[in-house]
GUKETOR-409046 format. One record per residue (C-alpha): residue in one letter; x, y, z. Coordinates in steps of 0.25 Angstrom, whole numbers, padded with zeros to 4 digits, always signed. Each point is the difference from the previous one (the first is absolute). Example, Ala and Ser with C-alpha at 12.3 -4.5 7.8 and 13.67 -1.06 7.14 Angstrom:
2
a+0049-0018+0031
s+0006+0014-0002
END
This chain:
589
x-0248+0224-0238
x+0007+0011+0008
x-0005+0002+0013
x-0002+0016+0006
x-0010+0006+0008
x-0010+0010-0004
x-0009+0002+0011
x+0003-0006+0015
x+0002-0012+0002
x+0009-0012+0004
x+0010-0006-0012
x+0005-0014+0005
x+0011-0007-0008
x+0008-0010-0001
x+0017-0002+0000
x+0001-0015-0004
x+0016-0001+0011
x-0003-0016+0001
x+0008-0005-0012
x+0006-0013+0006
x+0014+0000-0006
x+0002-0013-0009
x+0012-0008+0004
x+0011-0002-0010
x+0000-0011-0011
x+0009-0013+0008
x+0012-0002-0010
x+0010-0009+0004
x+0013-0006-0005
x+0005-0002-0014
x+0010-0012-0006
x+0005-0003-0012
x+0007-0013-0003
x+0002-0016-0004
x-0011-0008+0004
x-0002-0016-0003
x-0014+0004-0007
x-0011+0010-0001
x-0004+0013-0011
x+0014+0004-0007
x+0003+0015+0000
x-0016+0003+0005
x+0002+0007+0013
x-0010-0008+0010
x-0005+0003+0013
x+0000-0011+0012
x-0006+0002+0013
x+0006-0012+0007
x+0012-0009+0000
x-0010-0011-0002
x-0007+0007-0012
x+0017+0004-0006
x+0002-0017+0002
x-0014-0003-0009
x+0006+0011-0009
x+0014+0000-0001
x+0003-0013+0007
x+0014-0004+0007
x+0010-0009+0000
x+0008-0006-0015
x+0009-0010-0001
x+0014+0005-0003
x+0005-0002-0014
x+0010-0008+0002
x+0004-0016-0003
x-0011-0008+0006
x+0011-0007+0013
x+0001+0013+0005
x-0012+0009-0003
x-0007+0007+0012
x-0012+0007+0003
x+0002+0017+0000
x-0010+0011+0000
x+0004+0012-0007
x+0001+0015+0010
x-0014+0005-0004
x-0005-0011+0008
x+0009+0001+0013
x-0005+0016-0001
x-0013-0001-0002
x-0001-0011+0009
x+0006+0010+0011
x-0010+0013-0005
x-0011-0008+0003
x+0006-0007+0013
x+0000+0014+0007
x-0013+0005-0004
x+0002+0006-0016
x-0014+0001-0005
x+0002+0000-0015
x+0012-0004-0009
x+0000+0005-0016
x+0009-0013-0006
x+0007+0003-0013
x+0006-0012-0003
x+0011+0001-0013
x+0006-0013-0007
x+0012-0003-0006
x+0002+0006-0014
x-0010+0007-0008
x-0014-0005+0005
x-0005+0001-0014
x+0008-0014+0000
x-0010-0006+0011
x-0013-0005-0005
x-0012-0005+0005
x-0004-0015+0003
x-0013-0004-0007
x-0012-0009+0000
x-0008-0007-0010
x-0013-0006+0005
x-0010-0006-0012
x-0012-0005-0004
x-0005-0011-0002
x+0002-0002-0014
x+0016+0005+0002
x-0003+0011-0002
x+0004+0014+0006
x-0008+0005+0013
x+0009+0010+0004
x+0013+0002+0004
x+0007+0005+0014
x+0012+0009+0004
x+0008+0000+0013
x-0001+0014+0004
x+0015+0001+0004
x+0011-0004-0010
x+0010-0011+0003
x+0006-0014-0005
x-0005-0003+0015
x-0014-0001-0006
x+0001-0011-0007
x-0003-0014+0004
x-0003-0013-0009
x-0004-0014+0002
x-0012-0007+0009
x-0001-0013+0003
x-0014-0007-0003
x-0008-0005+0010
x-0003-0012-0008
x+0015-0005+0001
x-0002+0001+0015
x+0008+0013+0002
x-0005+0012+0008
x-0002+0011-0012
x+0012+0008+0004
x+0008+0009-0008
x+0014-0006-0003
x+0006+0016+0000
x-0012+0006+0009
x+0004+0008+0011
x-0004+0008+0012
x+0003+0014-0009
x-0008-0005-0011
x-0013-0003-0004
x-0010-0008-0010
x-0014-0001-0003
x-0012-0009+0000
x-0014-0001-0007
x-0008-0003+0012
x-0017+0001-0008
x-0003+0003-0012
x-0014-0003-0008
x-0001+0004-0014
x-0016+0002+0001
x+0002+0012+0008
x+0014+0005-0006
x+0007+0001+0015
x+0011-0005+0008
x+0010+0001+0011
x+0014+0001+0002
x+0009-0004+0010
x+0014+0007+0001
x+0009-0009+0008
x+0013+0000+0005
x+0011-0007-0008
x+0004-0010+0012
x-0013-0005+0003
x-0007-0013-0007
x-0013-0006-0001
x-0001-0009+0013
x+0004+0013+0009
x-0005+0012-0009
x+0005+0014+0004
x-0010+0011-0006
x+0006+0013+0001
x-0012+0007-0009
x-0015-0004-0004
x-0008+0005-0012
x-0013-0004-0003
x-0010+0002-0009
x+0009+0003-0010
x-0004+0005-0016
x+0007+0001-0014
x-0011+0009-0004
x+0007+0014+0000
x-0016+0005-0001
x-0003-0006+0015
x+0005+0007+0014
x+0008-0014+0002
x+0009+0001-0010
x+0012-0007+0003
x+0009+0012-0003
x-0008+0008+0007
x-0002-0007+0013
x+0015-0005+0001
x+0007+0012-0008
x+0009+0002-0013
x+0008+0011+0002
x+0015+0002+0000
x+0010+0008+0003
x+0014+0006-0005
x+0009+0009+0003
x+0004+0010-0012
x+0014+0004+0003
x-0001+0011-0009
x-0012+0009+0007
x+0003-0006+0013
x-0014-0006+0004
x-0009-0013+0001
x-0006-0002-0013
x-0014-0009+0004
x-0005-0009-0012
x-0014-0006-0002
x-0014+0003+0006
x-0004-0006+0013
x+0008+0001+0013
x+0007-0012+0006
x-0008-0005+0011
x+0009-0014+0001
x+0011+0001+0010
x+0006-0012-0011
x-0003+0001-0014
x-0006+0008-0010
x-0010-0002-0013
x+0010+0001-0014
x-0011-0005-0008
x-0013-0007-0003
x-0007-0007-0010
x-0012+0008+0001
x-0015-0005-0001
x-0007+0012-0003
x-0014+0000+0003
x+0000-0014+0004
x-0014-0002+0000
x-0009+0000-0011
x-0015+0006-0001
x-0004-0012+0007
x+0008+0000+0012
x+0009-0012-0006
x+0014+0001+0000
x+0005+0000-0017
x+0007-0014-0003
x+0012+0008-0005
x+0005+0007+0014
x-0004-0014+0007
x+0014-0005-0001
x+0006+0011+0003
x-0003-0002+0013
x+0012-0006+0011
x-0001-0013+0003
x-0003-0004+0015
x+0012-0006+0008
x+0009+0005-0013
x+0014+0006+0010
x-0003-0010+0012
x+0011-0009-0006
x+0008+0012-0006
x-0002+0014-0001
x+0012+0003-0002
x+0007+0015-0004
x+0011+0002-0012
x+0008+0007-0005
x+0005+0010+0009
x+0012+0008-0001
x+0012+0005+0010
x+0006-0005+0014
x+0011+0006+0007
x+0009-0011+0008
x+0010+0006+0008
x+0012-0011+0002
x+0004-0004+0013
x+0014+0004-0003
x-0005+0013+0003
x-0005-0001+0014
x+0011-0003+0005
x+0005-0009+0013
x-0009+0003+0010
x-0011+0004-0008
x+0002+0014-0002
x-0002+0009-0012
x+0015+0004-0002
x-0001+0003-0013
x-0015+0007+0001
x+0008+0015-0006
x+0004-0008-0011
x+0013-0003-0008
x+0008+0009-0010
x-0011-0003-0010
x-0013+0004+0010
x-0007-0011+0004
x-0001-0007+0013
x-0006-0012+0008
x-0013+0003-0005
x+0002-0002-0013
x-0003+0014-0003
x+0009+0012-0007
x-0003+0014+0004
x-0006+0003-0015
x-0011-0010+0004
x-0004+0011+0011
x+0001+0012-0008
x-0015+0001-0008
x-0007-0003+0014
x+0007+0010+0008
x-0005+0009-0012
x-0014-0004+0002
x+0001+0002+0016
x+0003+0014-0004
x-0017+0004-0005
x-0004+0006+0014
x-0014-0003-0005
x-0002-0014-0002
x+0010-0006+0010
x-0003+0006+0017
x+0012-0004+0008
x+0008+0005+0012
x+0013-0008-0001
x+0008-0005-0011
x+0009-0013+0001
x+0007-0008-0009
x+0007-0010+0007
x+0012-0007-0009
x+0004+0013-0008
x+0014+0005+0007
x+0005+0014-0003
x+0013-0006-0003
x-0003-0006-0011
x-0014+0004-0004
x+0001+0016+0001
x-0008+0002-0012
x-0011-0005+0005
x+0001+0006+0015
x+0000+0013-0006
x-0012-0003-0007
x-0006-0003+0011
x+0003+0011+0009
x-0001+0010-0011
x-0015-0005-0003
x-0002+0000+0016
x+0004+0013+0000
x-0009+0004-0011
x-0012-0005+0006
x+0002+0006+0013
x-0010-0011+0008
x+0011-0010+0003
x+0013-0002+0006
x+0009-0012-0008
x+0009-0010+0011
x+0012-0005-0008
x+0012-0009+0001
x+0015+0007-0004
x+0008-0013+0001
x+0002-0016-0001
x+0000-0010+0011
x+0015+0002+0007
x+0003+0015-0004
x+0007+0009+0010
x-0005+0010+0009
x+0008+0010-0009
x-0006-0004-0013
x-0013+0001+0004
x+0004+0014+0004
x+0006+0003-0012
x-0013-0005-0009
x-0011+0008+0008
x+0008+0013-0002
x-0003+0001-0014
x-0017+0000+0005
x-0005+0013+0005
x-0013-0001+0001
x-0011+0002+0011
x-0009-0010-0008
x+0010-0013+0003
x+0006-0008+0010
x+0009-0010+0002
x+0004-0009+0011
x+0011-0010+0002
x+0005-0011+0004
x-0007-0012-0006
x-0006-0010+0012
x-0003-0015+0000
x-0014-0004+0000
x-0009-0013-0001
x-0007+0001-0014
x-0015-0003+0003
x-0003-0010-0011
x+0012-0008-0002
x+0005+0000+0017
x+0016+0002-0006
x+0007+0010+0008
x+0004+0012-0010
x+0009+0012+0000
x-0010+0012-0008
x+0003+0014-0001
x-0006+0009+0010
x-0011+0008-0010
x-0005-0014+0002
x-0005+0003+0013
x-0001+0015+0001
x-0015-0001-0006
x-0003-0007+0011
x+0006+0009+0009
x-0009+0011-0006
x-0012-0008+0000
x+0001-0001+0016
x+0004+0012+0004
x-0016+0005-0009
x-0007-0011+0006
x+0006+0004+0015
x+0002+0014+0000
x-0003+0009-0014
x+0010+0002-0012
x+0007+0012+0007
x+0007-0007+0011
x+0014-0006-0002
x+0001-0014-0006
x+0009-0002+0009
x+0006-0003+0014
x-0002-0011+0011
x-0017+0003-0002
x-0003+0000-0014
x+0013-0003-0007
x+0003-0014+0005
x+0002-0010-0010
x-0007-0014+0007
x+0001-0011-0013
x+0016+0004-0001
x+0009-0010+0007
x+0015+0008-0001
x+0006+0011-0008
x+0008-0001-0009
x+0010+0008+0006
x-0001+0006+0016
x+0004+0013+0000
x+0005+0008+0012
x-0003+0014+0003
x+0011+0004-0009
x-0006-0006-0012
x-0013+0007+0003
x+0006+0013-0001
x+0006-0003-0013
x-0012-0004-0008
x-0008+0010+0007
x+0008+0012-0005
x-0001-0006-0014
x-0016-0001+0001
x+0001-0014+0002
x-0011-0005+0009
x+0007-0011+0011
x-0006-0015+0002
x+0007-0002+0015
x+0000-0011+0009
x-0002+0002+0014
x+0000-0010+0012
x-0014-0004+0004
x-0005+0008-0011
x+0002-0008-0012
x+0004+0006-0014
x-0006+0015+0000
x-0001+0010-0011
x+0008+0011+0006
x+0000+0011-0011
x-0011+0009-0008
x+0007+0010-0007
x-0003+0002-0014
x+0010+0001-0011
x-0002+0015-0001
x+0015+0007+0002
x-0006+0013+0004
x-0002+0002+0016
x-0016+0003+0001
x-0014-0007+0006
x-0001-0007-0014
x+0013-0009+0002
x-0007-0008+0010
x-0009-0013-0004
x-0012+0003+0010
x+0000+0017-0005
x+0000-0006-0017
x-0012-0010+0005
x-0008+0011+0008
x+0003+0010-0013
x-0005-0011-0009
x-0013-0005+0010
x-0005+0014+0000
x+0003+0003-0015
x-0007-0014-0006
x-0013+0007+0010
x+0000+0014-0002
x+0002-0004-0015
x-0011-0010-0001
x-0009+0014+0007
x+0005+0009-0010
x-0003-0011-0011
x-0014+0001+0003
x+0000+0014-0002
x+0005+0001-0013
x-0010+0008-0012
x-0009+0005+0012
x-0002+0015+0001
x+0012+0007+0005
x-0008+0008+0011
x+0001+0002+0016
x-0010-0011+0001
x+0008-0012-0007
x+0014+0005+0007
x-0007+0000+0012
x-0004-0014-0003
x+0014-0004+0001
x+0004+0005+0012
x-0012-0004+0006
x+0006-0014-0001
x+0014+0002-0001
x+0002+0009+0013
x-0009-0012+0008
x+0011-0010-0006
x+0011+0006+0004
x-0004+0005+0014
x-0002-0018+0002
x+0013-0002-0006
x+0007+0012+0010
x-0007-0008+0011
x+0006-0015-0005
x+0013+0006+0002
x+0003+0004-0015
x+0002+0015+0002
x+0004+0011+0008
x-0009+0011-0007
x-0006+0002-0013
x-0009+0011-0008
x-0007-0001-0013
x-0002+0013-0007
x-0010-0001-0013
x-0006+0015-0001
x+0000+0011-0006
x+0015+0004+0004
x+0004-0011-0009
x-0012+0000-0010
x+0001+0012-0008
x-0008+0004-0010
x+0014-0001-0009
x+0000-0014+0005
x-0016-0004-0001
x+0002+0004-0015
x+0011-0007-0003
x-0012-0012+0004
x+0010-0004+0013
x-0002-0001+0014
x+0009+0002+0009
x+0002-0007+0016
x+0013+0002+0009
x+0002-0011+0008
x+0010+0003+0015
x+0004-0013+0007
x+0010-0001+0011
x+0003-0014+0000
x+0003-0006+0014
x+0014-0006+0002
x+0005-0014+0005
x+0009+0000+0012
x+0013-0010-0007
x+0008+0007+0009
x-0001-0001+0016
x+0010+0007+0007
x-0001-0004+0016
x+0010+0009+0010
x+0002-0007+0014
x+0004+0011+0009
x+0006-0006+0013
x-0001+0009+0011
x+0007+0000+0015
x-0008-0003+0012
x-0009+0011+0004
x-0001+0007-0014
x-0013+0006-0002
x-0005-0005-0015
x-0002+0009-0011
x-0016+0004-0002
END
């Protein structure tokens, strides 16, 4: 109701100016690689390096003959194990395989009745010969009920109750190592049903739905009706007993069977039939352990077992904005040098999405100073960066001492300096930049050397005495001199944009009046003033009025904000002068 005056009086009103500003939805690092387990080409966020190990695992044997075969844990480990070491939040894993992944299939599980018949039947969620295990040995004979192939990345199942008069049961989800005398439960499910009529349907409650990736429209298809609620497994099909109960409350003689037998798993369990490993040989490592070859031969594959066309449909996925929130790109085990398709993939797709900044490696283990040079000055963009040289660190899982390209531990670097200072302070330097898991570099560079890869956008990784290995550099691979062609400018650009956008989001459809721009700048000018006051900038103005809202521009359904920011700048460059003056000199004021 409009409010006027007519006769005297007092009007009192109200200008609601209390909005709290809403912080900015917490993205954090993306990684797409080979891992020893977990979902295949289904992007999947881990919060811990705990919660990556139940996922993903670590450590495989190498592929070689069995005198000489040695534990190794693939790159995507090693960096997520050093995201999460200096204080990464959250991690978006894309694993890839080798070879089309319509060639990896599921392992399965049949658990019956007891008649023989069909109960149900169970699917791995994640696809992989690793899946499989066979054999028990029975209790009866005096063994332990262990699987002959289970093993700490696998799992099996067990029948715990079941009563036929009520139509329920429970079901253990074990892991593949354990056995009967020392049982290890990973999941419990009780009062299960195979009435598809009953809130405890065993599909429902445990979950049947798959996914796939359809190369051809770039997104996750999802397949089946409940959401997986397992960690482990999901349902693929069940005899069902429809209406199990008849009008008298007793269960029809015809679904009685159907139902699992108690005890049926504890002496098996087992899962078949899974398809696709990827066994990266020994050879390929090298003396010392190092990934020598981890660019890859003349045909494009390297020590992981992978070729750079494995890569190629989820670097595609990572580029929809609006499923996949991240900051930072890595994809330790491509190399420029060899797999330039698929860096330019990757920083084009960066680029495109404008929320995230892609760390890259341009050569193999044992390159030059001059061929790195050489292979970054075919990049220009403020989206990417690349560091160099490779360093030596301890692999967390297997304790070997590995040589892993930088991008490796760059994640980490960036993880720190958010967790310590905000996403627009230099990665880099004896405060934030220090690299404390890498035992050497690979190569110590002098002053010189620094110059070099610095004027050709390559960021340093020194070694300092006291000081350890440091990231010395953060210049982005943009050519053109300006604010954007530093790491902590691009990372403030992106952390404003991912906020102001997720603002401006909200606002989309509303009426396009004083009132709703007012809105956003009642919460974008409050954002910025904290961000100027953390350090991020030097000044800033947000224009969203009628100057730049016309009424050509309101009909045209669009509305229009001018956002000013004056970046602040890193001091990289510290220029002391020592004046030595004669006794008696008066100093300068």
């Amino acid at each position: 109701m409009a409010e006027t005056l007519v006769s005297p009086g007092v009007l009192t009103r109200e200008n609601d100016q209390s909005f709290i500003t809403q912080q900015p939805v917490v993205v954090g690092a993306a990684i797409v690689g080979p891992t020893v387990k977990g979902p295949v080409e289904i992007p999947t966020v881990v919060t811990s390096y705990s919660d990556y190990q139940n996922r993903f695992s670590t450590t495989f044997m190498s592929g070689s003959s069995e005198s000489d075969e040695q534990i190794y844990t693939f790159l995507t480990s090693v960096a997520a194990y050093n995201y999460f070491q200096n204080g990464g939040e959250s991690l978006l894993v894309t694993r890839v395989v080798s070879g089309s992944a319509a060639t990896w299939d599921y392992a399965t599980a049949q658990v019956s009745g007891s008649l023989g018949t069909g109960s149900f039947q169970l699917e791995a969620l994640d696809k992989g010969a690793i899946f499989n295990n066979s054999g028990s040995v029975n209790l009866i004979t005096g063994g332990s009920g262990s699987l002959v192939s289970g093993s700490i990345d696998n799992i099996r199942w067990e029948v715990a109750t079941a009563s036929s008069a009520s139509g329920t049961f429970s079901l253990l989800i074990r892991r593949g190592d354990d056995n009967n005398n020392n049982k290890v439960v990973l999941e419990t499910w009780n009062n299960l049903s195979l009435d598809p009529t009953q809130p405890n349907y065993v599909a429902r409650v445990i979950g049947n739905q798959t996914f796939t990736y359809n190369s051809s429209e770039n997104y996750i298809q999802i397949s089946g009706d409940f959401p997986n609620s397992s960690r482990y497994v999901r349902v693929s099909f069940v005899n069902n007993t429809p209406f199990y109960f008849n009008n008298a409350g007793v269960a029809k003689s015809q679904y009685t069977s159907s139902i699992p037998v108690v005890g049926s798993g504890s002496y098996g369990g087992t899962f078949t039939g899974g398809t696709g490993t990827i066994t990266p040989t020994t050879a390929n490592y090298g003396a010392g352990r190092y990934y020598n070859n981890i660019g890859g031969d003349t045909a494009g594959s390297n020590t992981q077992g992978l070729k750079g066309d494995d890569y190629d449909d989820m670097l595609n996925l990572l580029s929809n904005q609006d499923d996949y929130r991240f900051n930072v790109l890595l994809t330790p085990g491509l190399i420029d040098i060899y797999q330039t398709s698929q860096i330019t993939t990757a920083v084009n797709n960066t680029q495109n999405r404008g929320d995230s900044i892609y760390v890259y490696d341009t050569v193999q283990f044992g390159a030059s100073l001059n061929q790195v040079v050489t292979q970054a000055s075919a990049r220009d963009s403020s989206y990417a960066a690349t560091y160099w040289p490779w360093v030596r660190t301890i692999d967390p899982d297997s304790g070997n001492f590995v040589w892993v390209p930088a991008s490796t531990m760059i994640g980490g670097v960036y993880a720190f300096t958010d967790a310590s200072s905000e996403p627009w302070f230099a990665p880099a330097g004896i405060n934030r930049g220090g690299l404390s898991t890498v035992i050497t570099a690979e190569r110590k560079l002098s002053q010189g050397n620094r110059d070099t890869l610095y004027q050709g956008n390559v960021n340093p990784i020194a070694t300092f005495p006291g000081q350890g290995v440091v990231v010395y550099g953060q210049k982005t691979l943009q050519k053109q001199a300006s604010a954007l062609d530093r790491v902590n400018v691009r990372r403030l650009l992106i952390a404003l944009k991912s906020y102001i956008g997720q603002v401006a989001q909200n606002l989309v459809f509303e009426q396009n009046t004083a009132a709703t721009r007012n809105a956003f700048l009642s919460q974008v000018n409050p954002y910025l003033e904290t961000v100027q006051q953390r350090q991020g900038l030097y000044a800033y103005r947000v224009v969203m009025d009628d100057s730049n809202n016309t009424p050509d521009v309101i009909d045209r359904n669009q509305m229009v904000g001018a956002i000013y920011l004056q970046p602040t700048k890193t001091a990289e460059f510290i220029i002391l002068d020592f004046n030595v003056l004669p006794t008696g000199a008066t100093f300068p004021g």
